[in-house]
C-alpha positions in Angstrom: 21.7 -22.1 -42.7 24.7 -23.5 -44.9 24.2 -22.1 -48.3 27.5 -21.7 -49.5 27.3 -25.5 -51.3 24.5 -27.4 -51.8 22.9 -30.3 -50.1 23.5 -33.5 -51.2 21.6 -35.4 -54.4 20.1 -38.2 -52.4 17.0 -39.8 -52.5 14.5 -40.5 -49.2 12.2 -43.2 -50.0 10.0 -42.9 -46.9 9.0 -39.6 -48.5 6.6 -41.9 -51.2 3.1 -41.7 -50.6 2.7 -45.0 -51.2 4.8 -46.2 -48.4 3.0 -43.3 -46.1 -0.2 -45.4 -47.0 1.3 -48.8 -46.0 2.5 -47.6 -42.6 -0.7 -46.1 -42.1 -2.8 -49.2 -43.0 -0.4 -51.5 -41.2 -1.0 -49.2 -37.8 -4.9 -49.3 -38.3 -5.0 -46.1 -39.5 -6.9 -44.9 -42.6 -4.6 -43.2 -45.2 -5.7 -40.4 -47.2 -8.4 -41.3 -50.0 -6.9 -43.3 -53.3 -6.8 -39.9 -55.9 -4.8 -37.6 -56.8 -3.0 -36.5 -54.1 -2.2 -32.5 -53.2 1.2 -33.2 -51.7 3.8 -30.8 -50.6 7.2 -31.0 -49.3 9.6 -28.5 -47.6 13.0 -28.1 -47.4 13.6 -30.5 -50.6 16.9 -29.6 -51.0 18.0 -30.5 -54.5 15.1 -32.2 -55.3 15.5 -35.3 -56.5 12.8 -37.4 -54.0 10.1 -34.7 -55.1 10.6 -34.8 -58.5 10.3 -38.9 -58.5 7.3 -38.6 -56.6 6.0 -36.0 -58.8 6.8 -37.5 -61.7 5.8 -40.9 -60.4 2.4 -40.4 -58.6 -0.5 -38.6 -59.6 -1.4 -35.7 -58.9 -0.8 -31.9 -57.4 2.7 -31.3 -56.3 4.6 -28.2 -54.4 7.7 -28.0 -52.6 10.5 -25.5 -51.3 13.5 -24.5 -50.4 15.5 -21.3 -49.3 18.4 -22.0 -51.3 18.1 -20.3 -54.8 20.6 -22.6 -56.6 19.0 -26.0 -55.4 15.5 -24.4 -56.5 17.0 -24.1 -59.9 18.4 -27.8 -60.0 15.0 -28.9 -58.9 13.0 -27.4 -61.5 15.2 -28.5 -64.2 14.5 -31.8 -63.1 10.5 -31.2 -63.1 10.7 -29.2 -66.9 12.6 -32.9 -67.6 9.5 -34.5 -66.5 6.8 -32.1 -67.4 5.2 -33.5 -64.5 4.3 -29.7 -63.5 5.4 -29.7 -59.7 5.4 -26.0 -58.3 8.9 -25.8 -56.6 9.7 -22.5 -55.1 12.4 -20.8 -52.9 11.0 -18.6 -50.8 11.0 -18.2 -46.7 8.8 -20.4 -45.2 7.5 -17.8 -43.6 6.2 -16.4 -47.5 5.5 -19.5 -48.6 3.0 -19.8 -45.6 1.7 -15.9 -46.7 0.4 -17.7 -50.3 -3.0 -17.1 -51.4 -2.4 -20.0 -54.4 -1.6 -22.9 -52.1 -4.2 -26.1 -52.2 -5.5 -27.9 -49.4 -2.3 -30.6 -49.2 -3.1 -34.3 -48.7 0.3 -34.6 -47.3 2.9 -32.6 -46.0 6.5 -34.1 -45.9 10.2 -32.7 -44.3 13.1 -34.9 -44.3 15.5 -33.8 -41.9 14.1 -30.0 -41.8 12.7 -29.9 -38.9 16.1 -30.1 -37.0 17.9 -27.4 -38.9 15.6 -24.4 -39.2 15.0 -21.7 -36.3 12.1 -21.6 -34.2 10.7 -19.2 -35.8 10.8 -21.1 -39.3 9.5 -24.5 -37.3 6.5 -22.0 -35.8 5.6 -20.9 -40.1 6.0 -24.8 -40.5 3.2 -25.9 -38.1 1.0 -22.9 -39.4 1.5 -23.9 -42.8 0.3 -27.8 -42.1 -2.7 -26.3 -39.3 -4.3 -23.9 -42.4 -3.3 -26.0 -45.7 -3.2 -29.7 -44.4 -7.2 -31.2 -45.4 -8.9 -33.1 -42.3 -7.3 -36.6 -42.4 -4.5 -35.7 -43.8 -0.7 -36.9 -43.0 2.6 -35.3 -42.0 5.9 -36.9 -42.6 8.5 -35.5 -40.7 11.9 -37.0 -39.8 14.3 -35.5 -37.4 17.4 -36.2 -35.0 15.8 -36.5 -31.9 17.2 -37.3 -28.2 18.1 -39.2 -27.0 20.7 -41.3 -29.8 22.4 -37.9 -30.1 23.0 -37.2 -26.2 26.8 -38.1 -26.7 27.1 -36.5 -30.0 25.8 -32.9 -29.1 29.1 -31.5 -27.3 30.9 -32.9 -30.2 28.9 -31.0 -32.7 29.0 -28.1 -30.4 32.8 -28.0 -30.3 33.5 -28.4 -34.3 30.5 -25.9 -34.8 32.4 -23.7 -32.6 35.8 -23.7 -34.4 34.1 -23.2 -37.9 32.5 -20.1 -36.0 35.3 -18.1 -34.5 38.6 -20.0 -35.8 37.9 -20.8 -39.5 39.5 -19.0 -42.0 37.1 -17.3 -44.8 39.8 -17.9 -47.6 39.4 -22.3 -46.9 35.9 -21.9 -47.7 33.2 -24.0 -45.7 34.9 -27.4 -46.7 38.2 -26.4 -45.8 36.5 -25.0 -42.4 35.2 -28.1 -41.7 38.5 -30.1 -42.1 40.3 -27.8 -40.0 37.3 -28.3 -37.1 37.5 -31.8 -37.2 41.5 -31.5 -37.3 41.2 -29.4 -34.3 38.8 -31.7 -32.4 40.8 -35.0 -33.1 43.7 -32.7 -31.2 41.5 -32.4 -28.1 40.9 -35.9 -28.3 44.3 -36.9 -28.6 45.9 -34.7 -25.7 43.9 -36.8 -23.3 40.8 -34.5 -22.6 38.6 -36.2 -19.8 35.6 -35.3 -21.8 36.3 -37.8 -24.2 37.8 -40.3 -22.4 34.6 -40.7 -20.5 32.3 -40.7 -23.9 34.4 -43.5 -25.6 30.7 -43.2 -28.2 32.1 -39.4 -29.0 35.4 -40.7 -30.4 33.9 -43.2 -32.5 31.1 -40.8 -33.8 34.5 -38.4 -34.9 36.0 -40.9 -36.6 33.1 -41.8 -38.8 32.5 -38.1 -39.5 36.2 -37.6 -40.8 35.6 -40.6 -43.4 31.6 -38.6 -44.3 31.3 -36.5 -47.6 31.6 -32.6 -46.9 28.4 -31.4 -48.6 26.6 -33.8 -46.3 28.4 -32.8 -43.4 28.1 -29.3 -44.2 24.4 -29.5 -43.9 24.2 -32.1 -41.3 26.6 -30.8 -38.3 27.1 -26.9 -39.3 24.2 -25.3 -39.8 24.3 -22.0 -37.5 20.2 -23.6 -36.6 20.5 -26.7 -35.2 18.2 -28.3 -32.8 17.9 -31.9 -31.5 14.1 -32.8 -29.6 12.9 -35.6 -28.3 9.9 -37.1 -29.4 7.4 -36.0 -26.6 8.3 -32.1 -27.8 8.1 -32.5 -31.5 4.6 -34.1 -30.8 3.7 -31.2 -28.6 4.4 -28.1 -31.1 2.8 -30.6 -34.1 -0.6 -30.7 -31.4 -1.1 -26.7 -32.9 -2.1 -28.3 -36.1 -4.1 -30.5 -34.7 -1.5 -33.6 -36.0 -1.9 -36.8 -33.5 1.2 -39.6 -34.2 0.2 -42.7 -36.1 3.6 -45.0 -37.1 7.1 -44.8 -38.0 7.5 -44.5 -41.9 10.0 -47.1 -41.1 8.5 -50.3 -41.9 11.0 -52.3 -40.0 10.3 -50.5 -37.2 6.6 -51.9 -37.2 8.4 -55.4 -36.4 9.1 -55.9 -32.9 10.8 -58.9 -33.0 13.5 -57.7 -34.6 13.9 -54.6 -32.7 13.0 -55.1 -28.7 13.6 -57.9 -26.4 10.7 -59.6 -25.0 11.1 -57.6 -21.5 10.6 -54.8 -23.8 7.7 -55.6 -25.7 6.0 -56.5 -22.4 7.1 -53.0 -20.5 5.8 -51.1 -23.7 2.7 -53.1 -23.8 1.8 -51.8 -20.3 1.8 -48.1 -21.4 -1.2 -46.8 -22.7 -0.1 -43.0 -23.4 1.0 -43.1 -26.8 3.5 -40.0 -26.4 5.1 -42.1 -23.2 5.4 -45.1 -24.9 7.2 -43.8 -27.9 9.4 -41.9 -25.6 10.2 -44.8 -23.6 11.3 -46.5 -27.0 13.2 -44.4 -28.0 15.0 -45.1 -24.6 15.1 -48.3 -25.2 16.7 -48.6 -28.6 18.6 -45.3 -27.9 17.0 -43.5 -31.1 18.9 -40.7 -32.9 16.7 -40.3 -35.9 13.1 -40.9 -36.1 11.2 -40.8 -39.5 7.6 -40.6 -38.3 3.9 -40.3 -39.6 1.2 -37.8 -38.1 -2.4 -37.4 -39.1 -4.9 -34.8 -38.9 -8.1 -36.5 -37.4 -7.2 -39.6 -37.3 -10.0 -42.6 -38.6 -9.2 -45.9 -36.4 -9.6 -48.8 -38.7 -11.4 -51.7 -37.6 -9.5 -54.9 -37.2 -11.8 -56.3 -40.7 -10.8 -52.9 -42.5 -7.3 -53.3 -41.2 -7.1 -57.0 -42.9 -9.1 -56.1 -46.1 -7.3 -53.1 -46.7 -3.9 -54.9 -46.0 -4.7 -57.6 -48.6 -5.9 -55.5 -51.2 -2.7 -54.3 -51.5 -0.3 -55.1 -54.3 3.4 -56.0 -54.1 6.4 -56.3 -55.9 9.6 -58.0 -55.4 12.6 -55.7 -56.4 15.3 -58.1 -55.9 16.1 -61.7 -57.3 14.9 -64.1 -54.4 18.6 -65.7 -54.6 20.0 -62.3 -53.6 17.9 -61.8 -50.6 20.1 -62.6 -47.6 18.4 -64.3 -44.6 19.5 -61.8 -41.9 17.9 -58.4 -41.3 19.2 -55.3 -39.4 17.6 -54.3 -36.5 17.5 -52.1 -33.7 19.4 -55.1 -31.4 22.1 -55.6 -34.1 21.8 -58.5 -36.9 18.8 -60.8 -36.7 18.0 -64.0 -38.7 15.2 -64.5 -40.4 12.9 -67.7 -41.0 13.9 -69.5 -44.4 11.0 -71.4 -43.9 8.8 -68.6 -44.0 10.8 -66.0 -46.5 12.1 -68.6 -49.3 8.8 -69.9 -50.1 7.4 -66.4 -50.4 10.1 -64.8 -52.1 9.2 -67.7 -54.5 6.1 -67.1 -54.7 6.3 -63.1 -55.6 8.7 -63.8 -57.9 6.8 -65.9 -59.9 5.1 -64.6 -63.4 8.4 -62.3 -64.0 7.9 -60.8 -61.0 4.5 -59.7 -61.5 2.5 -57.6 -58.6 0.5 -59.5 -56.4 -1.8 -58.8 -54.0 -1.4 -59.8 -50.0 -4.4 -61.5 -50.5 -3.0 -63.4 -53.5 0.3 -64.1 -51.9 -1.4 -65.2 -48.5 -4.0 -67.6 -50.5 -1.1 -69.1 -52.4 -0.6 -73.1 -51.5 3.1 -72.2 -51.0 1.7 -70.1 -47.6 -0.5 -72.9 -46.5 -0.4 -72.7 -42.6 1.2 -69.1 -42.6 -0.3 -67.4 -40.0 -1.0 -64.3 -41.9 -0.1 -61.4 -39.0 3.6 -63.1 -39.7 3.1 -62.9 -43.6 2.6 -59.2 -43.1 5.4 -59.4 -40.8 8.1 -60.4 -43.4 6.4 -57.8 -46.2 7.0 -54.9 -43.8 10.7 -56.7 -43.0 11.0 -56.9 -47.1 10.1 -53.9 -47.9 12.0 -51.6 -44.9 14.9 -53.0 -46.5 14.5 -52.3 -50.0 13.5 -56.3 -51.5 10.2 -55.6 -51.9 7.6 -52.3 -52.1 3.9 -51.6 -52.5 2.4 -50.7 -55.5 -0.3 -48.7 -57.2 -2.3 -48.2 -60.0 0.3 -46.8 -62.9 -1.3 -44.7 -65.9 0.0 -43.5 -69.4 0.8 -40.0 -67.6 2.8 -41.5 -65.0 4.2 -43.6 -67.3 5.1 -41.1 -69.7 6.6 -38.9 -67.1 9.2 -41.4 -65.4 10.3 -42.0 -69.2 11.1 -38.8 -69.8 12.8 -38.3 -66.0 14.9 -41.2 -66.4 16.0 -40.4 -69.7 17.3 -37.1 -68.6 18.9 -38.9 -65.3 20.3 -41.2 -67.6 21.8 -38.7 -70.2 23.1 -36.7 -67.1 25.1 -40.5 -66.0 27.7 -39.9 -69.4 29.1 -36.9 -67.5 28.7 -38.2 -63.9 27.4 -39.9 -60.9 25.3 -37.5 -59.5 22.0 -39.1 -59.0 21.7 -42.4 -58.4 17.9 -43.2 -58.7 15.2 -43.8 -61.4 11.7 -43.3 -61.1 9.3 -46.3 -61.3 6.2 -45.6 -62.1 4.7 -48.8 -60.7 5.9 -48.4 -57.3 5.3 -44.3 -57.0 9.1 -44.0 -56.0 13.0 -44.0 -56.8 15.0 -46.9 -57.7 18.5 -47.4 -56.8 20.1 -47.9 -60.1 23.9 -46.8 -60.4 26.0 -44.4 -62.7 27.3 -47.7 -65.4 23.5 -49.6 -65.1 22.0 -46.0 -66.0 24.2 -45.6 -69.2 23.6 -49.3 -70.0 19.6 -48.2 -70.2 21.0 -45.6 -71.7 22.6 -47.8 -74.5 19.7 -49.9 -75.0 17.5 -47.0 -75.6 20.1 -46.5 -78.7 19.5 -49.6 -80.0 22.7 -51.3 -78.1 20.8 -54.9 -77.3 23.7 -57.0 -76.4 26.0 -56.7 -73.2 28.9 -56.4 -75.8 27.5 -53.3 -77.6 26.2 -51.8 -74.0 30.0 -52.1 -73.1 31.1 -50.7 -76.1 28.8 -47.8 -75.8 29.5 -46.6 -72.4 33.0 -47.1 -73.4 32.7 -44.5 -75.9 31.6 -42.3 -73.1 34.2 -42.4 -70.7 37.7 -43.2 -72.9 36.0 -39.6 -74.8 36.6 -37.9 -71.0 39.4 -39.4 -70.4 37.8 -41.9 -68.0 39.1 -45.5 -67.2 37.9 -48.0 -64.8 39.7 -49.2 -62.1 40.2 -52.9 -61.1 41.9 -53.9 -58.0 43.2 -50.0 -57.0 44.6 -49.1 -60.2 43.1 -47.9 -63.8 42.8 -50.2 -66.6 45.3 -49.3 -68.9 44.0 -50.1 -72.5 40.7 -50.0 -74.5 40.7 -54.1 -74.5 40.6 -54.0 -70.7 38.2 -51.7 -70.2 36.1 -53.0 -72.7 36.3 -56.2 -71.3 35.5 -55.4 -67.4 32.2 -53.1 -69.0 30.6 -56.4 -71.3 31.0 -58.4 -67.6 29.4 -55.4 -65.8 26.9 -55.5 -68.3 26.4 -59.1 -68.8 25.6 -59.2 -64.7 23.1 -56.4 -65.2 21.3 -58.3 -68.0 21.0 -61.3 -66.0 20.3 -60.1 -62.5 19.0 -56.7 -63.1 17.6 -56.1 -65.8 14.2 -58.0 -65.9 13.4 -56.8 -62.7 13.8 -53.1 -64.2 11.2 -54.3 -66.8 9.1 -54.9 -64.3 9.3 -51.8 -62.6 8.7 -49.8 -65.3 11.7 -48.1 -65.3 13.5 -50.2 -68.3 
């Protein structure tokens, strides 16, 4: 395992519980019971997804990770918080030895599961058959086969030259430049190899232009093992875990990701572990981000509905914002403006107030709507990051994502590490960047104006001999600077700002 630097600060929303429980409900499968949850993730890295969740959502939460120094950044995070999450660094293996550890609710691994031994992915399955409660969910998400069938001799060969050719006195970043160095050269001179995997070239040059940390962790870990599907599903059977959805809510949408001779050769195989496979084939996966259940409860169609509308939602972007074009798995695809505008409208009425799919499907607005589409375009909406579910938000919860995104905030005058706030109303993190988090920042000072806000963070940065740069080059003065923060500002007033407010996390 790389331990030399540490993993990356980023945030994985499909890790919320509250998402888990719209995937699950969408699928027809009942999610774990509305209370606090017992949730537990491992291998959280630096611990910035638990600690919103924990912080965010109520109730029990444990994680780890083998790697000492990301341990400690995590727990400063939870002290921060006082949400009380137990986040430990020991083997899995000891973890899984625990006599303390609750019966978990949910059990989550982004990206794990692919760089740990065997052995550790054995302790992993024993710790989710003995400590996951009947009807209980996994997330796991993993690079699978076969997206990364052209890819693996690539990886192989830069793994290889960090192994036996890297110099100890470059360090594991300077390793890894030299490996990609060396495996441009082989590309170069004409190797067959790569002339017959055109894909493998193109996969090389995007990896030159990645951030090292990332690439440290994702590409040169001495473990690293890429399934498909049907195997992951047959070591999680030990635990007794069936598969229920992707976590990916545009991947519930087959419109925007098969072609109808797809949809029609899936919808003639009935062996669930095939028909993912097959999928993946299909779409030529590389990363799935999927949902497993212990004991599965098959909703009803009228529990499937009911549950569905009794959900709340909110709309995290302005409705003028939201482009009418979605990615999927077949490229760009367009979306209905005659279906999304007038529903964007109507969740963004009332300041963007939560409303139910029940609500939103009884509006006038929807008249005619058939409503399998309406949950269609929420599922679309919220894969992407317009929209999200939402829960029930107490004074705890509340009170916990204050303190969080203060400390995230006060962290912002000194860098850019972390780029997300916790919302209490949506159970998750919020993309908010380095200048909007010192703007918060300035407002919790008593800066109420876009002109003060500017001035504020200005104060900040000319103090650290910051400047900001405007078309490639620093702006030279104080008056400049000043001038491009108030715009920044002024935009984040207007466009951002009230939707913040709404989300608890202004």
């Amino acid at each position: 395992m790389v331990s030399e630097i540490g993993y990356t600060y980023g945030y994985y929303r499909e890790l919320n519980p509250v998402l888990m429980r719209l995937a699950c409900l969408n699928a027809g499968v009942a999610p774990p019971p509305a209370r606090p949850l017992n949730y537990l993730e491992l291998g959280y890295g630096q611990g910035v997804s638990i600690n919103v969740h924990a912080a965010a959502v109520a109730g029990e939460f444990w994680g780890n990770d083998f790697i000492p120094a990301q341990a400690a950044h995590a727990q400063s995070l939870a002290q921060a918080s006082k949400s009380g999450a137990v986040l430990t660094d020991d083997s899995f293996a000891d973890f899984a030895a625990r006599t303390d550890l609750p019966e978990f609710d949910v059990i989550a691994l982004h990206g794990t599961w692919s760089w740990i031994s065997a052995e550790n992915r054995r302790w992993v399955v024993d710790i989710m058959r003995r400590r996951l409660r009947p009807g209980g969910i996994v997330y796991m998400s993993y690079n699978c086969l076969p997206g990364w069938t052209v890819a693996m001799p690539l990886r192989h060969l830069m793994a290889l030259h960090v192994e036996v050719a890297g110099s100890a006195d470059t360090g594991i970043i300077g390793k890894i430049d030299n490996a990609i160095a060396f495996t441009q050269k082989v590309v170069d001179s004409g190797a067959f190899h790569f002339r017959v995997n055109s894909a493998a070239v193109e996969r090389l040059k995007a990896i030159s232009g990645q951030g090292r940390h990332y690439l440290a962790h994702q590409y040169f870990n001495r473990d690293w093992d890429v399934m498909p599907f049907s195997e992951v599903a047959r070591q999680l059977d030990g635990a007794k875990l069936s598969f229920v959805a992707s976590a990916q809510l545009t991947d519930h949408v087959d419109a925007i990701n098969l072609t109808g001779q797809w949809q029609q050769l899936l919808a003639g195989i009935t062996n669930p572990i095939l028909r993912e496979s097959t999928r993946d084939y299909l779409i030529n996966h590389q990363f799935r981000r999927d949902i497993f259940i212990k004991g599965a409860r098959a909703l009803s169609p009228l529990e499937r509905i009911e549950g569905l509308r009794a959900q709340p939602f909110v709309l995290m972007t302005r409705p003028e914002d939201v482009a009418m074009k979605v990615a999927g798995s077949m490229g760009e695809v367009a979306v209905s403006e005659q279906l999304y505008r007038p529903l964007l409208e109507v969740m963004g009425q009332g300041s963007y107030a939560p409303k139910t799919l029940g609500e939103i499907a009884d509006h006038k607005k929807m008249a005619g709507v058939p409503f399998d589409q309406i949950v269609a375009a929420l599922l679309i909406l919220c894969g992407v990051g317009h929209a999200h579910p939402t829960q029930a938000v107490t004074k705890q919860i509340r009170e916990r994502c204050a303190a969080l995104n203060t400390y995230i905030c006060q962290r912002a005058r000194s860098g850019s590490e972390i780029s997300t706030l916790a919302s209490p109303l949506t159970g998750g993190g919020i993309v908010v960047d380095r200048f909007a988090q010192l703007f918060l920042l300035g407002l919790q000072q008593g800066r109420k104006t876009p002109a003060e806000q500017a001035e504020f963070v200005w104060q900040i940065l000319s103090a650290q001999g910051h400047r900001l740069v405007k078309s490639g080059a620093p702006l030279p003065d104080a008056a400049g600077n000043i001038a491009e923060l108030t715009q920044y500002a002024t935009q984040f007033a207007e466009a951002r700002l009230p939707i913040l407010k709404t989300l608890g996390v202004a």
